[in-house]
Backbone as JSON, one array per atom type, in Angstrom:
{
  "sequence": "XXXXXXXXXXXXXXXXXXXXXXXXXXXXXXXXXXXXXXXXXXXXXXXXXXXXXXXXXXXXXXXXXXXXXXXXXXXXXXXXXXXXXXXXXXXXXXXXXXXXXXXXXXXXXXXXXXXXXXXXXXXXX",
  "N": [[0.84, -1.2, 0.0], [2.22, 1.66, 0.63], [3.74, 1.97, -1.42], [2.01, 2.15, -3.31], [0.44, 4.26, -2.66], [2.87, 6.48, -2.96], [3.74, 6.22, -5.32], [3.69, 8.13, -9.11], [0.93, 9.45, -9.63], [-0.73, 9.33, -13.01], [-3.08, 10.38, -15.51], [-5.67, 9.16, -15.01], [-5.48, 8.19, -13.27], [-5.11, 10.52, -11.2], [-7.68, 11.96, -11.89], [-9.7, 9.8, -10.89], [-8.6, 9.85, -8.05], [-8.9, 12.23, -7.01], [-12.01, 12.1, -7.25], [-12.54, 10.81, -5.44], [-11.99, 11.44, -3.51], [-9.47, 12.02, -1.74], [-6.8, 13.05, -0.76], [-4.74, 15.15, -2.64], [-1.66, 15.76, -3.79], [1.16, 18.25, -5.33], [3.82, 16.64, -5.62], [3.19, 14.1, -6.17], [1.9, 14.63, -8.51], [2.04, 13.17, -12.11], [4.87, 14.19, -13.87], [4.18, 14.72, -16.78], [2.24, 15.87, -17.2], [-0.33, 17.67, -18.59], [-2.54, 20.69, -17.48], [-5.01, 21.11, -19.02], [-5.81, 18.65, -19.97], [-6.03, 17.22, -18.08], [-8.11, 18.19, -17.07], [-10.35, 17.57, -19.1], [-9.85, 15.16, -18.73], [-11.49, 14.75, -16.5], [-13.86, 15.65, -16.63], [-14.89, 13.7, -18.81], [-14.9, 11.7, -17.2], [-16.61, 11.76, -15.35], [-18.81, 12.78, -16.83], [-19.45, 10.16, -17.9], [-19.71, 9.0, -15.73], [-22.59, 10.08, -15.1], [-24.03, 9.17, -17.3], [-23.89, 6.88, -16.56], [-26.6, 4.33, -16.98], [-26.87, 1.69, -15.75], [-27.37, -1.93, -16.53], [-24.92, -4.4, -17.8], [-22.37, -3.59, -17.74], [-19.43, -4.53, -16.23], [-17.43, -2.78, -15.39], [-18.24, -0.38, -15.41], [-20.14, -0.83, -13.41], [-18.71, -1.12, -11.17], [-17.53, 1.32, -11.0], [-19.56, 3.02, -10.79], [-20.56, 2.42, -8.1], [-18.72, 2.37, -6.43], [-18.34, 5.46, -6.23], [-20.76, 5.37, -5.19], [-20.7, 5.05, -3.08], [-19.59, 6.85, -1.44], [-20.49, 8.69, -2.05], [-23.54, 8.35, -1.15], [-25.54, 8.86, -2.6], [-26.05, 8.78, -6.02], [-25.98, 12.03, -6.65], [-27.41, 14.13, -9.83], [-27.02, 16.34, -10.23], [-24.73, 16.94, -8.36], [-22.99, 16.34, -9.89], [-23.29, 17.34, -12.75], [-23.16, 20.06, -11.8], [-20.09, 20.23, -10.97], [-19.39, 19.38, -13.73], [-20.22, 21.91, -14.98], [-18.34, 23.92, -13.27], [-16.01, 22.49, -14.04], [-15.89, 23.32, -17.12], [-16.06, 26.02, -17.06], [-13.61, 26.29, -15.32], [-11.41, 25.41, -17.36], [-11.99, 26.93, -19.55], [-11.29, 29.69, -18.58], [-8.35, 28.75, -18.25], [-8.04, 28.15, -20.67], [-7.53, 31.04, -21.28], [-6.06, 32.11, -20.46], [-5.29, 32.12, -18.15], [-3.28, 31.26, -15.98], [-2.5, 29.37, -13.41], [-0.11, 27.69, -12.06], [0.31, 25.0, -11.23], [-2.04, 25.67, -9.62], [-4.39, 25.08, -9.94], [-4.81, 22.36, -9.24], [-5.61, 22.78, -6.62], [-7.86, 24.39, -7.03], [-9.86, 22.41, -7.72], [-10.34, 20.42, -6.12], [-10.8, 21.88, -3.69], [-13.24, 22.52, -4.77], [-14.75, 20.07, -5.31], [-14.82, 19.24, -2.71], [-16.49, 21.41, -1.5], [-18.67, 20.87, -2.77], [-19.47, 18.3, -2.47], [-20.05, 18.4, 0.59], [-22.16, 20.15, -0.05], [-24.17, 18.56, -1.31], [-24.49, 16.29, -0.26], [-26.78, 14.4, 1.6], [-27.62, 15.24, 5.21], [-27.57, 13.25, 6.73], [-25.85, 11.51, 6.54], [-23.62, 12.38, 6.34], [-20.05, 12.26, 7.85]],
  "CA": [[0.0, 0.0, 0.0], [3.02, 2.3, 0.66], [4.59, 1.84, -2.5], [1.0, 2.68, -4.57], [0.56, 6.02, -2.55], [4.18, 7.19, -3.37], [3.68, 6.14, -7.21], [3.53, 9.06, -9.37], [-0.38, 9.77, -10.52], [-0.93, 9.4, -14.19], [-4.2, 11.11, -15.55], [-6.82, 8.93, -14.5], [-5.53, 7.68, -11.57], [-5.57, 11.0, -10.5], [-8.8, 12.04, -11.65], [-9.45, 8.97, -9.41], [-8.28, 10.12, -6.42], [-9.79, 13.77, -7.01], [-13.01, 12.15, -6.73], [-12.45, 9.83, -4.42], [-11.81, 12.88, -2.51], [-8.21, 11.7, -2.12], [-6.02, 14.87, -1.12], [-3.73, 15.07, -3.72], [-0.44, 16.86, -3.53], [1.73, 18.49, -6.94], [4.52, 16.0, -5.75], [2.38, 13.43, -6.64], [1.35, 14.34, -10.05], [3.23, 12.6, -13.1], [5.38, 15.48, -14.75], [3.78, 14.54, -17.84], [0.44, 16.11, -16.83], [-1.05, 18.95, -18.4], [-3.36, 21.06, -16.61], [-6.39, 21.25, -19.71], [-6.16, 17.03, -20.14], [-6.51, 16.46, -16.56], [-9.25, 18.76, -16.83], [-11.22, 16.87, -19.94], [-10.51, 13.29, -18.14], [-11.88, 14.56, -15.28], [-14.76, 16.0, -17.34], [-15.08, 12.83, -19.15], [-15.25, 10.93, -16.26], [-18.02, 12.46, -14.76], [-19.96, 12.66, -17.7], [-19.92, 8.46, -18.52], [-20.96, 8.41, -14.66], [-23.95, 10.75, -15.06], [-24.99, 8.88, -18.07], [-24.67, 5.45, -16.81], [-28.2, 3.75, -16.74], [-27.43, 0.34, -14.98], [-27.22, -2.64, -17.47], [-24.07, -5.45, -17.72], [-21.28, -3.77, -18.02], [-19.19, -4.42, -14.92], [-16.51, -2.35, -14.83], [-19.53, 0.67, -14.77], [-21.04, -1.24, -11.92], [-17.66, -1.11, -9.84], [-17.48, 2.58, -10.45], [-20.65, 4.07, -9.88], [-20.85, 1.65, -6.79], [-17.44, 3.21, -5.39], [-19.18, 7.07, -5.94], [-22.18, 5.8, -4.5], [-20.13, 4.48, -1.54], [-18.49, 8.2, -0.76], [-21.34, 10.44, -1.85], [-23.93, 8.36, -0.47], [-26.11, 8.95, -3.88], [-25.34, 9.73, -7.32], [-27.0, 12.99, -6.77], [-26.92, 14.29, -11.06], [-26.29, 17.78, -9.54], [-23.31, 16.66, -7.8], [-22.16, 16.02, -11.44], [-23.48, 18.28, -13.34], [-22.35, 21.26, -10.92], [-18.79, 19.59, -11.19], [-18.91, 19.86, -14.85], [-20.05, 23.31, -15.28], [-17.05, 24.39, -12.92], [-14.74, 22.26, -14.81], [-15.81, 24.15, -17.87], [-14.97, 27.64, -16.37], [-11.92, 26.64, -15.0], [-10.84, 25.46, -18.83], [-12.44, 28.22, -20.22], [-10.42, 30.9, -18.02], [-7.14, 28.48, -17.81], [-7.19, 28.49, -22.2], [-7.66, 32.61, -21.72], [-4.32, 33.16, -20.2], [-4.93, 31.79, -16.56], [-2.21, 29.83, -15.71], [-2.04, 29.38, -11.72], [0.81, 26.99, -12.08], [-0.51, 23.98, -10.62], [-2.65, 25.89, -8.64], [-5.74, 24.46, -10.76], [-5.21, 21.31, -8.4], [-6.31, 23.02, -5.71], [-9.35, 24.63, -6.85], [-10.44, 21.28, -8.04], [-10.1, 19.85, -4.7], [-11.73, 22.94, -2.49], [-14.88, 22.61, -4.84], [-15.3, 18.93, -4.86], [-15.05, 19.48, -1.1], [-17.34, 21.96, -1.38], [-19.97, 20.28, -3.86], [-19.48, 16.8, -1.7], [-21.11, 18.98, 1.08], [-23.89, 21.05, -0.77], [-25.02, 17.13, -2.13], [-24.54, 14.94, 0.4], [-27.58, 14.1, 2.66], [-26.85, 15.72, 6.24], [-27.64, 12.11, 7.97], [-24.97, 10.85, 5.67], [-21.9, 12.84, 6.69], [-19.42, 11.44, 9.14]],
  "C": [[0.87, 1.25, 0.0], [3.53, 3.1, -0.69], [3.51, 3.0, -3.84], [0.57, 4.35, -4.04], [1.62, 7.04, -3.15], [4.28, 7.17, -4.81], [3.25, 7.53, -7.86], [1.97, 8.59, -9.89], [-0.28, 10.56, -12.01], [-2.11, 10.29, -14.29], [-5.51, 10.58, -15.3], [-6.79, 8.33, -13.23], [-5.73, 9.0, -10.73], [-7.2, 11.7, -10.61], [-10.06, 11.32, -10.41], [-9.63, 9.37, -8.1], [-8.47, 11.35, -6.26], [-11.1, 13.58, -6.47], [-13.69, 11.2, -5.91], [-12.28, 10.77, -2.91], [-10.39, 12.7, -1.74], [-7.61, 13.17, -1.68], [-4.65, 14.71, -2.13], [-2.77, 16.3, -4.18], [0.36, 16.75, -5.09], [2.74, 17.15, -6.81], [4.34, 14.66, -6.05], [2.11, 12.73, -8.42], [2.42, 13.81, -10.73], [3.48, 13.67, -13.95], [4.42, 15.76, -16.31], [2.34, 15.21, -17.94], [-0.16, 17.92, -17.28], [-2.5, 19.46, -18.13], [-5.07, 20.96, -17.91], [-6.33, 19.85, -19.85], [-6.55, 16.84, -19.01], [-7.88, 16.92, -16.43], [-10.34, 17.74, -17.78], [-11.49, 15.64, -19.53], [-11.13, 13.51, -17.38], [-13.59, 14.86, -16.01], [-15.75, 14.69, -17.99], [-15.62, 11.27, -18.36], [-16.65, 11.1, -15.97], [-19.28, 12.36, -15.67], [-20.58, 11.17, -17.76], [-20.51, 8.03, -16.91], [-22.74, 8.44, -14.58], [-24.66, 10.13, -16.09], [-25.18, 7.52, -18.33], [-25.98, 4.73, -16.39], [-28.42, 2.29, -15.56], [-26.76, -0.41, -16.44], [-25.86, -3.76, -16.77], [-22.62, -5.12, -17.94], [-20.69, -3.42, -16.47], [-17.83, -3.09, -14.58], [-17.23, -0.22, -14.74], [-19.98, 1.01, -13.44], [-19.83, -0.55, -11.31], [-17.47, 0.51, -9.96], [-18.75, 3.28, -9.99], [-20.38, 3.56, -8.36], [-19.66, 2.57, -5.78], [-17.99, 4.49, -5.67], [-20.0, 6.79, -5.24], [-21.67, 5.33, -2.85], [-19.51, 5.71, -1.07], [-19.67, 9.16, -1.06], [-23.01, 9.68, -1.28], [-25.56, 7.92, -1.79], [-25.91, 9.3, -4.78], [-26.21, 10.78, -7.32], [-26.49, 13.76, -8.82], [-26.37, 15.56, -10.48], [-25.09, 18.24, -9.22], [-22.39, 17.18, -9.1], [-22.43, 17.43, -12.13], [-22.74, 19.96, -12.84], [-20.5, 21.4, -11.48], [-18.6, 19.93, -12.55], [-19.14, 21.14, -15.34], [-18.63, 23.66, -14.58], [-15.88, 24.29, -13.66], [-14.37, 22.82, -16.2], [-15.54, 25.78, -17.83], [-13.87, 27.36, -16.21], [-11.59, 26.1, -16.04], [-10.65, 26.07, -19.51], [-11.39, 29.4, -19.55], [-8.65, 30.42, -18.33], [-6.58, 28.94, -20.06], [-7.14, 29.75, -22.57], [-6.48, 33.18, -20.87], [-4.38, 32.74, -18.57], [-4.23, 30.7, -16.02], [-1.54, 29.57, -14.13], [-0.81, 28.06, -11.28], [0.33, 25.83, -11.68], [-1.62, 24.41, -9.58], [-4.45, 25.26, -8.77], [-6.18, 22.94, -9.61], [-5.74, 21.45, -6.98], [-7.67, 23.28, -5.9], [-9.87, 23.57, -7.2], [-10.87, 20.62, -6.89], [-11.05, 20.47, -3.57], [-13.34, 22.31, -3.13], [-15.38, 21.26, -4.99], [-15.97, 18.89, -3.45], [-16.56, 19.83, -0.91], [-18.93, 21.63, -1.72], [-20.23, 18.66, -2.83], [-21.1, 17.47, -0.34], [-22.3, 19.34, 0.81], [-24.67, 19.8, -1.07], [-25.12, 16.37, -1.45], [-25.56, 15.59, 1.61], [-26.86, 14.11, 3.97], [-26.74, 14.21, 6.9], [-26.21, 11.2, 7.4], [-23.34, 11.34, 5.92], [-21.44, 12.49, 8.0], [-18.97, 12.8, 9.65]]
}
């Protein structure tokens, strides 16, 4: 377990562990990582959650099931919220805003933030 924390995060592992709610530090990321891809997987992610229905494909099941095990419900909101943001912060980062890695923070605060606003009060530890 040691070994897989200390591993550098690729781009969907950390998307991953963004919304796994995971705190996730720059020393972390894999050099290779630019800030508008991380943004679209994460984007991308989110979307194939919000628009899975159910059905046979398992490796679906095992993710919604792990969201629905941390937020309690797939609230669409959750999501949807999440992807408007992630489209601002793209939108501002391809107009000249370049907070150095600082993008991994605001990602992080407003998950936080959105985890709260969505998650059922009887539901938070």
């Amino acid at each position: 377990a040691c070994l897989k924390t200390r591993a550098k995060l690729g781009g969907w592992q950390l998307v991953e562990s963004l919304l796994l709610g995971e705190k996730v530090t720059f020393e972390r990321l894999d050099d290779s990582l630019d800030p508008l891809s991380v943004m679209a997987q994460i984007r991308f992610k989110v979307q194939k959650i919000l628009k899975w229905k159910g059905g046979s494909d398992e490796g679906y099941l095992a993710e919604k099931t792990k969201y629905l095990a941390i937020y309690g419900s797939i609230n669409p909101l959750f999501f949807f919220d999440l992807c408007e943001f992630l489209f601002e912060l793209e939108f501002s980062m391809k107009n000249g805003f370049h907070g150095g890695l600082f993008y991994l923070d605001l990602i992080q605060v407003k998950l936080e933030s959105l985890r709260k606003r969505h998650t059922p009060i009887l539901q938070r530890r």
